[in-house]
Each structure stands twice: as C-alpha cells, then as structure tokens.
N, C-alpha and C positions, 0 to 999 in steps of 0.2 A: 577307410577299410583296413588298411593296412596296421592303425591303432588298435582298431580293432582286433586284429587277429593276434598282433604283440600281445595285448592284454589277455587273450582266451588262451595264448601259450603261457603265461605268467602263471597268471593263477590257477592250469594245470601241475607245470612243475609246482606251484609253490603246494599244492593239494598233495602232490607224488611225496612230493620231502616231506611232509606233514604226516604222512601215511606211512612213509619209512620209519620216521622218528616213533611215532604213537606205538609203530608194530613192533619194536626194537624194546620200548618201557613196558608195554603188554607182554614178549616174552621174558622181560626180569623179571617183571611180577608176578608172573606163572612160575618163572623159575626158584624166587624168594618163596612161596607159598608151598609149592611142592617140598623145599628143602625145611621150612618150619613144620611140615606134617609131618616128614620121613622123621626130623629130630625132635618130634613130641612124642611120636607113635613109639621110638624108641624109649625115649624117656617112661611111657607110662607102661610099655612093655619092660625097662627094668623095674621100675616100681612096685608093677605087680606082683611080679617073681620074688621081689625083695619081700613085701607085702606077706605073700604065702609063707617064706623061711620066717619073719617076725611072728606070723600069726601062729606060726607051729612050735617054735622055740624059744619067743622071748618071755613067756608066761612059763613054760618048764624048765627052761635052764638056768643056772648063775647066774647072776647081774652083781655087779658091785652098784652099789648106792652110797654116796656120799653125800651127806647134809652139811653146805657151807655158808658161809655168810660174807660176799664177795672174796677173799684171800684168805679165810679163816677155815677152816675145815674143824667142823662139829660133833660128827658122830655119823656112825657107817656101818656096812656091813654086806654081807654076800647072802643075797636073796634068790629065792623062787618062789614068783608070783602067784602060781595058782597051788603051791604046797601047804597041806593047815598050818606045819611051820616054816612059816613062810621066810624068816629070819633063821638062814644056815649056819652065818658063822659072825657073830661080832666082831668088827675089825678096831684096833685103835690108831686112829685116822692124827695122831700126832706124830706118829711115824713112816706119812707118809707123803707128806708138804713135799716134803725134799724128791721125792720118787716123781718118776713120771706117768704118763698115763699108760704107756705101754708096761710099765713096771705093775701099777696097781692093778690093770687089769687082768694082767696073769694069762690064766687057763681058761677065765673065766667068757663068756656071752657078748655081755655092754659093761659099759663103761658110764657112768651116769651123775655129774654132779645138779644137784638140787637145792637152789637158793633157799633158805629159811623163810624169805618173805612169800615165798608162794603155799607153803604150810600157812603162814599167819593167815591168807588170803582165803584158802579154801577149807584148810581144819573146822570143827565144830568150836563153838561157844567155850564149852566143856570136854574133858575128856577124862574116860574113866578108865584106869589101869591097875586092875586087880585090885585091889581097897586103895588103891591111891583116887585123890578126884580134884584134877588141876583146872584153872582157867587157860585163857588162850595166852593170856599175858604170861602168868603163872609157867606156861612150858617153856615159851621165847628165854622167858630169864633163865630159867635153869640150865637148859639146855647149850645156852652161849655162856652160863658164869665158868670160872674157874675155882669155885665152891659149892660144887657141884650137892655133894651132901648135905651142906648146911642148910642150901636152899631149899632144896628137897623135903628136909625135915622139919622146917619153918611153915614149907604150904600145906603141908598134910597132915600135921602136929603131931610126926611120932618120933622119938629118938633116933638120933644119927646112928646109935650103935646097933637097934635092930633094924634100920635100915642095909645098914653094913653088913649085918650075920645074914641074912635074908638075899643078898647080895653083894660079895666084900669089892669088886671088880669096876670100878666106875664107868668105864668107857662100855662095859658088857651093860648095863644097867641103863646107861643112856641109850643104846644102839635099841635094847625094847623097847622103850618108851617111843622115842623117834621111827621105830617099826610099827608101832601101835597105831599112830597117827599118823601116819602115810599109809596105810592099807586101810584104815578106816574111810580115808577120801579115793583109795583105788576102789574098793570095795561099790562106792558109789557111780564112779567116774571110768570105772576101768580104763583100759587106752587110752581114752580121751586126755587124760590126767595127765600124760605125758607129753600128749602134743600139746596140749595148753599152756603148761610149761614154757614147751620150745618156742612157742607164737609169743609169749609175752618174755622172753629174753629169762627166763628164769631156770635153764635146764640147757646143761650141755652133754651130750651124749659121745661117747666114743665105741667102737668106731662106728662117724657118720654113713650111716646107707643111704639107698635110695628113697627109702621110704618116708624116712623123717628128714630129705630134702626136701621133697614134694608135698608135704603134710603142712611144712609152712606157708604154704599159700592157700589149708583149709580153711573158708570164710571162719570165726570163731562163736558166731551164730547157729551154725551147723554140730558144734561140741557140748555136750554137756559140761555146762558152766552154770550151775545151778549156786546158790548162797547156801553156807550152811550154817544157821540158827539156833542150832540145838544147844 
C-alpha cells in the first residue's frame, strides 16, 4: 500500500514538472510568434509605405542607370521612366569608376547598376534603332568594344563619318542605344523588370529600400518573365 501511494505521489510530481516545463516552452513559443508577427507586420508595414513613395516617384523622377559588365561600366545615363524622353541626360560612365555611389548618384532618385547579361537574356532577337537594325549579338559587341564606331559601321553598313556627323559624341550615342533596349523590355515588363533583375543577382540598386528587400523573396513565377523572340 504504501508503494502504492509512493508511486501515485511520483508520477503526480513527475505529471506537475512535466506541466511546468511544457507551460514554460508554450509560453516561448507564444512569445517567439507574437514577436515574428509584430516584426513582419512591421516589415510589411514599412514595405508598403516604401512601396507607395516607389510607385509615385520612381517612374517620374531621375534614376541614374548604369549598364556594366561585372567591374566594367558600359554606358549610362539619367532617366525618367514614364517620360516619352525617357533618356535625360547621357552620362559618360568612364569618368565615373573612380566615384562612388553616393557621388554618381548626386541629386538624383536611385541609384541602379545593370549587368549586360540580363539585357542579352531578356532584350529581343533584333533590334531597331532609327534606321540602324542590330542583332542581339550585334549590340553585346558594340556596346562592350572599345571601337565603338567602327563596329557600328560594320553592322549596319554605313560609313563611320556619317555615323559621326549624325552623332559625333560616342558615349552620347551608346547611352541611346542602351536606352532603346532597356525600355523596350521595361515597356513589356515594367516593374517587374527590375525586380527580376534583383532575384537573379543581376541589378544593384542604391539606395536599398524596403521594398526591393522584400521583392526578393517574390516567388519569380509570379513576374513577368516572358521570352523575347522577336
């Protein structure tokens, strides 16, 4: 009898302890969940906010755009997205390796470098630039050579000098071109085009906000990521 009742005391305390400890990990995990909610709800509450200032200003204001090719800086300029010219100011981006990002960005919105390879990836087959009419290969080259004109004059079979008259300014000349075919896949893609970028490591933005934090963990299913054939 007396085993008895040692055992029925046993395994009450060992039920009490059990029931301490359980209520002890149920209130962390109450308290873990609550503190993941407060700091999402926060998060998606800056997002959103960040969200409405991108959605009202980064289509109307400045943005510098730089087209680079890992450590190589190609051609650039100061844009507004949703302006018919969209292309403000041509920059010549070999004067500006040396600068930094707070330097190039200036006065200006964002801050935005853009891998070449995500042009080769999404650009058209072809592309047509005022009587010029390049392939996809065709632009990669010109665009990265350091004979810039000759190339030019080669794929489109007209002389380098009224190339020249027509445009004597090289870097001004490239920054069209390179505007030409980035708006032609914004034009498709809009937004999207830039978070795509950012998901596949080919677009660094300055300065980062909240919104193109939180954009890289949109599924890329969800973006317009269409093939372009033409």
């Amino acid at each position: 009898m007396i085993y008895l009742i040692l055992l029925i005391l046993l395994i009450a305390i060992m039920i009490f302890i059990f029931f301490k400890i359980f209520s002890k990990i149920i209130h962390t995990m109450i308290a873990i969940i609550l503190l993941l909610l407060l700091v999402g709800s926060g998060i998606v509450f800056l997002a959103y906010f960040d969200y409405k200032d991108i959605n009202e200003n980064f289509t109307t204001s400045p943005n510098v755009i730089i087209l680079k090719n890992e450590d190589d800086y190609l051609s650039g300029g100061i844009y507004i997205l949703n302006n018919d010219d969209k292309l403000q100011e041509p920059l010549n981006v070999d004067d500006m390796e040396s600068l930094s990002k707070k330097e190039i960005l200036n006065n200006n919105y964002k801050l935005i470098f853009l891998e070449l390879s995500f042009l080769e990836e999404n650009m058209n087959n072809n592309i047509y630039y005022g009587e010029y009419t390049l392939t996809r290969e065709e632009f990669v080259d010109i665009i990265e050579s350091d004979n810039f004109y000759e190339k030019l004059s080669g794929y489109v079979n007209e002389d380098i000098q009224d190339i020249r008259d027509e445009e004597p300014i090289e870097y001004v000349l490239k920054a069209k071109i390179f505007s030409h075919v980035l708006f032609e896949i914004y034009e498709e893609k809009g937004m999207d085009v830039f978070v795509l970028a950012q998901k596949n490591n080919q677009m660094e933005i300055y300065k980062k906000s909240m919104f193109f934090r939180v954009s890289e963990f949109i599924p890329k299913l969800l973006l317009n990521n269409k093939d372009n054939t033409e």
